[in-house]
DOMIKOL-111263 format. One record per residue: x, y, z of N, C-alpha, C in turn. Coordinates in pm, whole numbers, plus 50000, padded with zeros to 5 digits. Layout:
N
XYZXYZXYZ...
# end
This chain:
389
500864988150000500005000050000500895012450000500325023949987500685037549979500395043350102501585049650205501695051450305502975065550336502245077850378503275089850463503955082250549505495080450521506855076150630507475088750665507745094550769508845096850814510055095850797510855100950771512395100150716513335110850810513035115750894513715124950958512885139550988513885148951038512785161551016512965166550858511625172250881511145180150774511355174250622511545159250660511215148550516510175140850527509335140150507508585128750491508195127150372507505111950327507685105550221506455097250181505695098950045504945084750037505595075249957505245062050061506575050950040505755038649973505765031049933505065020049929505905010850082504665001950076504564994150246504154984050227504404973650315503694961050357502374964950391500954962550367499634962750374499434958050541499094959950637498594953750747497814944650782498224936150845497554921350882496914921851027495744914151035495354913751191496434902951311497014911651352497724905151478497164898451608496014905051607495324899651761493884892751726492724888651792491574886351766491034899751773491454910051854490984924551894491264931651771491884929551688492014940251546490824943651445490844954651425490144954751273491344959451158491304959651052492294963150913490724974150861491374987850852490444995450758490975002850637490275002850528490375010150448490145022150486491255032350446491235049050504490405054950419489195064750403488495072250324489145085050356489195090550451489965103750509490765104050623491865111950612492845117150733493075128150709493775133250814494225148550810495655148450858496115161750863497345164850944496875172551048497605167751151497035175651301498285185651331498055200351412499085206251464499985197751499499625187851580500765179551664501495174851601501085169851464502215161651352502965172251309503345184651388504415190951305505565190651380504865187151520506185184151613506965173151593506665163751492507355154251477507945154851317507385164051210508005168751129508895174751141508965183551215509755194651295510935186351381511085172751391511935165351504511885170351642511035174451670510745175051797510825163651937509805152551834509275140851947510635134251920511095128552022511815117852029511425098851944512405096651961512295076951947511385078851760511525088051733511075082751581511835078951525511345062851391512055060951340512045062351151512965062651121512825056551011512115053550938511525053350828510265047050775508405043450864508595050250939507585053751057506185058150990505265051750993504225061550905502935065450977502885076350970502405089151067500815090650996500145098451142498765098351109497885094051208497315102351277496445099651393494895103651403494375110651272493375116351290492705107251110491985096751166492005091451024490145084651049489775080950937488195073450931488365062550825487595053150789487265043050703486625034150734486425024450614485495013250604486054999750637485444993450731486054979250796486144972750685487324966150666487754952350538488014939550613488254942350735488904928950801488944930950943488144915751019487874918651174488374907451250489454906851363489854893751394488544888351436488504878251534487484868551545486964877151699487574883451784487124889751875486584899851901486454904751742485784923051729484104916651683483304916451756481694912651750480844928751734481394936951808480854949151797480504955751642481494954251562481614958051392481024950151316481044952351158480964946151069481904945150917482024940450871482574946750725481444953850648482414961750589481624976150549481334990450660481224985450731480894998450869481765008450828481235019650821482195035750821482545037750928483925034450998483965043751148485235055651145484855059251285485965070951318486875064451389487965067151423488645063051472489565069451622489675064251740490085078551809491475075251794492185087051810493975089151857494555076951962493775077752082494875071852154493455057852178494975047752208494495032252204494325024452301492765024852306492525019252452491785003452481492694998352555492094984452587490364983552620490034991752701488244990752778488424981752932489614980452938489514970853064490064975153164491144981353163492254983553251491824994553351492204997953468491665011953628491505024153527492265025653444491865042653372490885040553247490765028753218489315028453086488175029253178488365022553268487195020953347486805032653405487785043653461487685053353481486995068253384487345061053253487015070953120488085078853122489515074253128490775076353127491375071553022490905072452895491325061952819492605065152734492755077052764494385082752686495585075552811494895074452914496045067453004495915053253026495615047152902494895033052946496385026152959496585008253062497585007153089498154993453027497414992252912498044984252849498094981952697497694996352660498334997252469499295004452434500455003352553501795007952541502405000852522503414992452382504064980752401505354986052492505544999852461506825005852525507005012452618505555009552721505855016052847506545018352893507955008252912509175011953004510175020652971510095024752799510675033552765509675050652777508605052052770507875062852826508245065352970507815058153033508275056453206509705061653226511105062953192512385065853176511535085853130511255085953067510785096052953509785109953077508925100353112508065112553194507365101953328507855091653352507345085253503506555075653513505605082653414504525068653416504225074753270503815057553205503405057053044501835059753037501895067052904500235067952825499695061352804498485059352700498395048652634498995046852508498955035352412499315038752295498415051252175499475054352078498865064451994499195060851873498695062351758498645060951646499915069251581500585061951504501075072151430502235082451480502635085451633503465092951692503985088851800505455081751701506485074751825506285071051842508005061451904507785047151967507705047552144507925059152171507735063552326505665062352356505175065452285503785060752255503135042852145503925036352153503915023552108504415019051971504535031451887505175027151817504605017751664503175025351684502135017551574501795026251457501765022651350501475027051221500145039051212500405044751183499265059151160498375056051040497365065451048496375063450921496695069650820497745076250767498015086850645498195077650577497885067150504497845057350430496435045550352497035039150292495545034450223495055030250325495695017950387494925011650504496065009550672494565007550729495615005250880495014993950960495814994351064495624982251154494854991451281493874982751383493114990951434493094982151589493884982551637493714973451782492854977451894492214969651972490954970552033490034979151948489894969951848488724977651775487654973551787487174963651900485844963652015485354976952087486894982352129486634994552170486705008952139487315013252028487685025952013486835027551876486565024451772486005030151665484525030151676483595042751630482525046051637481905047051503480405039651462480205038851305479665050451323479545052651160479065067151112477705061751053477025068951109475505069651037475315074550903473975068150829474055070850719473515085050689474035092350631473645105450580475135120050612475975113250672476855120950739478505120250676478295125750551479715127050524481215128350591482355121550532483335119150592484105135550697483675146050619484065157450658483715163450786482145158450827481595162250920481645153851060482175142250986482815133551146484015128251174485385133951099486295130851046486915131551203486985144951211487845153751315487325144651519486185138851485485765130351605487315121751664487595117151526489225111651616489975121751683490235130651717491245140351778490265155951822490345162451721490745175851750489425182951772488075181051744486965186951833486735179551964487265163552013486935161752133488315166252210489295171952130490755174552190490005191952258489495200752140488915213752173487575210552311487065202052269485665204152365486235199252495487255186452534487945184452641488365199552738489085202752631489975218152680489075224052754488155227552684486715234452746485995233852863485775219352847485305212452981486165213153080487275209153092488485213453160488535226153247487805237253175487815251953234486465251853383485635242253359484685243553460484285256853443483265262753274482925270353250481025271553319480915280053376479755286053424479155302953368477885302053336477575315753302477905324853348478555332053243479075345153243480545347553264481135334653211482475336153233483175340653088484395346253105485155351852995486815341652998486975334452875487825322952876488355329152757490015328152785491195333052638491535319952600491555321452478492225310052383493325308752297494395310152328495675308352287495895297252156495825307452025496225300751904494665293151820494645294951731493265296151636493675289451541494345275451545494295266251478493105256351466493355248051413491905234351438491835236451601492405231451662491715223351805491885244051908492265252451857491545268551933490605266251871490185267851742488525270051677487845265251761487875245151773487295245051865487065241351984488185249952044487865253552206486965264952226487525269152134486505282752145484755280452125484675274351973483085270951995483145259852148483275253052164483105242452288482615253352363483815261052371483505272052525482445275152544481505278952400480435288252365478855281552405479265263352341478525254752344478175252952495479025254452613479315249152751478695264052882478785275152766478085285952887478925298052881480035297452821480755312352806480155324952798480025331852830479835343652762480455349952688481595351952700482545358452591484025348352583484435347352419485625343252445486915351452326487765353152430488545360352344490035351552263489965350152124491405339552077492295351752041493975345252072494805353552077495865342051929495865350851850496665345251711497655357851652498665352251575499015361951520498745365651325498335355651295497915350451135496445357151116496545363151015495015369250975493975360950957494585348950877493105340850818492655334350985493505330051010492935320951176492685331751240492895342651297492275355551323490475353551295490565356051159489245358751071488305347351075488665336551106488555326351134487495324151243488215328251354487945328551492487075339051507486705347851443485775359551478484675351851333484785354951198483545350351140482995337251185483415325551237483125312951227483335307051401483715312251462483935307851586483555317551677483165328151604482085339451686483045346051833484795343651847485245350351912485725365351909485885371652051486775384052005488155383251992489145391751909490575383251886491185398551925492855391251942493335398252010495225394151897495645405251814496815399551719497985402351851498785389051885500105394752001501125400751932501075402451762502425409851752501725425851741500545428951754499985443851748499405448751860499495441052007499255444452156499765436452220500205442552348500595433552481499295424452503499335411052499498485404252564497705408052695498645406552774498295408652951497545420552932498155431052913497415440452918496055445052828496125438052701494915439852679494085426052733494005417852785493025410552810492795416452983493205426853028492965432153161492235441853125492175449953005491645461252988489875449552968490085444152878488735433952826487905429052940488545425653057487895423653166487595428553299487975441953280488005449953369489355449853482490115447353464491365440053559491405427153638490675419353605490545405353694491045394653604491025398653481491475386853407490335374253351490945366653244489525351053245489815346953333488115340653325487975331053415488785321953374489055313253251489695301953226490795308753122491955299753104492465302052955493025291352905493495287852807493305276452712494385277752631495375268252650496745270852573496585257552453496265263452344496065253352243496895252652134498465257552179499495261352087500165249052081501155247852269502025240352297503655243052259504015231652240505125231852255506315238352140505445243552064506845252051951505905265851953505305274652041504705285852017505905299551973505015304851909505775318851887506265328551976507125332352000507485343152116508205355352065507925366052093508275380752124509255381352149509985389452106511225398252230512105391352271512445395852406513535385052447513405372952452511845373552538511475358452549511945348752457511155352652369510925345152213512335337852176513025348752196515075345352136515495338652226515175338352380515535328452505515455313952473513975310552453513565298652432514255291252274514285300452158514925297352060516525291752086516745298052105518545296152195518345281752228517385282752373517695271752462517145257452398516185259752301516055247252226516915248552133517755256652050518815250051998520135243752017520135247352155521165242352233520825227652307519455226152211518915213852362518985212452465518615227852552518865226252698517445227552710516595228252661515145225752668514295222152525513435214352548512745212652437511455217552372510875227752447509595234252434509895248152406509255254752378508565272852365507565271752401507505273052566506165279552617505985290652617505815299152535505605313152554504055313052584502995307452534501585310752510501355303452619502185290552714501055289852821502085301352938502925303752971503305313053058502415324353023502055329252928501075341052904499615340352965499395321952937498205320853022498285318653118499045317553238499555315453385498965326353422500365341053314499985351853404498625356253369497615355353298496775362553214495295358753328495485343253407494015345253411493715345353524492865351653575491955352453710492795349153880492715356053948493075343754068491685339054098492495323054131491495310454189490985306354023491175305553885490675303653770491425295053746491065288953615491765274853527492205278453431493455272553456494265270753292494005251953202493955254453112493385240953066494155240652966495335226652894496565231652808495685214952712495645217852613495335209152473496315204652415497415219952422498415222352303499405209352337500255205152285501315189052298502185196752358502665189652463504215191052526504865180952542505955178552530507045162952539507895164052633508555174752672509785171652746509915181052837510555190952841510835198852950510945212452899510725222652986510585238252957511345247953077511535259353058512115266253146511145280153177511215287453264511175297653284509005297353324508995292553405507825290053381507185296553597506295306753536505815315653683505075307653724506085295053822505625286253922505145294954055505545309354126505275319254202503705321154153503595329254100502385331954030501215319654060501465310953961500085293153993499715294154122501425289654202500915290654350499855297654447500215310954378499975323354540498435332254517498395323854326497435331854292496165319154281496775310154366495045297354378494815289354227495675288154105494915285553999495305272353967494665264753885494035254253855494565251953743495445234953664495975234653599495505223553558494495221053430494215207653359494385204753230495235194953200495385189853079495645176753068496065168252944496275156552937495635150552758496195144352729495745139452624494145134852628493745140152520492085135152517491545119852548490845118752599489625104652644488825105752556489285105952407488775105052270487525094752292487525086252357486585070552331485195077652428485555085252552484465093552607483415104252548483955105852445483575122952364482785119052245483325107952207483005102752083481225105152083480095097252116478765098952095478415107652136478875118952240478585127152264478335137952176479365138852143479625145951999479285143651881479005129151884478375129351731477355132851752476315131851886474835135251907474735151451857475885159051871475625171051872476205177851723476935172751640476885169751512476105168651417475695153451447474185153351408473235160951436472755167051553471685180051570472355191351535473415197751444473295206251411474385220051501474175212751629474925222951714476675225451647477235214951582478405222051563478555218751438479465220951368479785218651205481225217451210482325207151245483425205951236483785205951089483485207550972484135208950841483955222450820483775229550896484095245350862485405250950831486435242450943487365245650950488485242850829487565233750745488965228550625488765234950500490155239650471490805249950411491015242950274491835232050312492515223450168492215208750185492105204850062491875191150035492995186749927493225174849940494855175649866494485153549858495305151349736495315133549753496885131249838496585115849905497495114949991499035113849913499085113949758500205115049715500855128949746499885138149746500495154649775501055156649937500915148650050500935145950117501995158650166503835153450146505075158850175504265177650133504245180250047503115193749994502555200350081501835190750165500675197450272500715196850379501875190150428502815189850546503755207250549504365205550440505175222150434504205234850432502915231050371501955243850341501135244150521500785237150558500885235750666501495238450791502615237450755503945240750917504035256950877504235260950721504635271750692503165284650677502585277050712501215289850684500745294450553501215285050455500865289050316499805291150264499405297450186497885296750111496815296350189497145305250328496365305350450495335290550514496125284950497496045269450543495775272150654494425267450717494135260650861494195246250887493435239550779493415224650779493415217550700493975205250642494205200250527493595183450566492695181350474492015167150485493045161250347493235148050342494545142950254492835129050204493105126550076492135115250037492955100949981493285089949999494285079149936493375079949862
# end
């Protein structure tokens, strides 16, 4: 088959591949109808993530039609359209049971190398690294689909691939964020970065009781974006001080919540900006937090910060004083994709949200390497790129 590999940074490749076989009774094999590229896959374009290898083929946000079911997947059928979520969860283990399913504790083949890495392992993830298991992504014709008793959700008939695509990742990654804030009427929540998963944190926010939400970008179209289509007020950081204008916006108290949906390669200003550049080229750190230190200082005392955006390794300079003294509240974690899933399609289906608003470009998965660069680089005012094999 025809499959996006990895080759290092800022190469990737469509390679031809060995086709995928069912390994377990728990597998399904699907034919891919759609994937995308997620922000997060640029951190690994970018060489960011660690333990990638070689011929690695990437892709976490993918849908298709069942071709092949071991003998233990009863839930499916062949033919079924499903979604698929990001991270890979058994259904059995203290955190599935919990609806923890990004921390489930046994679709890590490489836990002990995560564990070395950050203490305790995730679950497995599709498509990104072998510190996350180390399994084949959907940017390809077809994939392998483990516990696919548990993680894939069919698509009803009438509901094009566009409108339930994003169910794997990045509207239950945005509506998580959201929920996260413990939003109540009349609160005012900032949203850091107006990519796919800011858009929608921001609608989430809106959906959940916000009253006002303000996204902070520096790109016009995601700007424009976020105010025609996501109904926020925006705020450009290279044409105002943040802090200070989101104090003027709220009278001096700051949001209630804020929402760092950048992560780990954000843009920075000034000194800052050249600090963090330095210190990740020196590999004495591996992040640019500029956008969540902005949301540390930016929101409320006793309020929530809620982080979406990917982080891997370690950061510096970060107003641990501040969190402390000022009471605030720090939630994040990879999405419980398998939790969100019907939820969201219920609200899909009625109309309440329209996740294909957000896509910009459509491209075949041969253009792939193309829409990876137009993508990282902001080209042709790219927000989101759906790829078709």
């Amino acid at each position: 088959m025809r499959a996006l590999c990895w080759h290092g940074a800022k190469d990737v490749r469509v390679d031809n591949v060995p086709d995928p076989k069912i390994l377990n009774p728990r597998d399904a094999i699907l034919k891919i109808t759609s994937t995308a590229i997620c922000g997060s896959d640029l951190h690994l374009y970018d060489g960011y993530i660690p333990t990638m290898e070689k011929g690695d083929i990437l892709g976490h946000e993918f849908m298709g039609e069942v071709v092949e079911l071991g003998s233990g997947v009863t839930n499916l059928k062949i033919g079924d359209r499903v979604v698929v979520p990001f991270p890979i969860a058994c259904g059995n283990c203290y955190f599935c049971e919990e609806q923890q399913h990004s921390l489930c504790e046994n679709s890590n083949p490489n836990a002990a190398m995560a564990e070395k890495m950050w203490g305790h392992s995730p679950a497995g993830i599709f498509g990104y690294s072998h510190l996350t298991g180390g399994y084949a992504g959907g940017q390809a014709e077809y994939v392998r689909v483990p516990y696919a008793d548990v993680g894939p959700i069919r698509v009803p008939d009438g509901l094009d691939d566009e409108k339930v695509l994003f169910l794997s990742d990045i509207l239950p990654t945005g509506y998580m964020a959201a929920e996260n804030c413990d939003i109540r009427p009349g609160h005012v929540v900032a949203v850091w970065g107006c990519g796919p998963v800011g858009q929608f944190a921001i609608q989430s926010a809106y959906l959940l009781g916000a009253e006002r939400v303000i996204a902070i970008d520096r790109f016009p179209e995601r700007l424009r974006m976020a105010r025609e289509i996501s109904r926020a007020e925006t705020i450009n950081y290279e044409e105002v001080n943040v802090l200070d204008a989101l104090k003027t916006i709220t009278g001096g108290r700051g949001p209630d919540a804020c929402i760092d949906a950048v992560g780990m390669e954000a843009h920075g200003v000034g000194l800052v900006g050249a600090y963090d550049r330095v210190k990740q080229a020196m590999m004495l750190e591996t992040e640019r937090p500029n956008a969540l230190r902005e949301a540390l200082m930016a929101c409320r005392n006793g309020g929530v910060v809620s982080i979406p955006g990917v982080y891997g390794g370690f950061l510096d300079k970060m107003p641990i004083g501040s969190f402390m003294n000022r009471s605030l509240t720090l939630k994040t974690g990879q999405t419980h994709v398998q939790r969100y899933l019907k939820p969201l399609l219920d609200r899909v289906q009625a109309g309440e949200i329209d996740p294909s608003v957000i896509i910009t470009h459509r491209m075949p998965l041969e253009q792939a390497p193309d829409a990876y660069k137009m993508f990282r680089d902001k080209q042709d005012e790219c927000v989101k790129v759906v790829l078709k094999p």
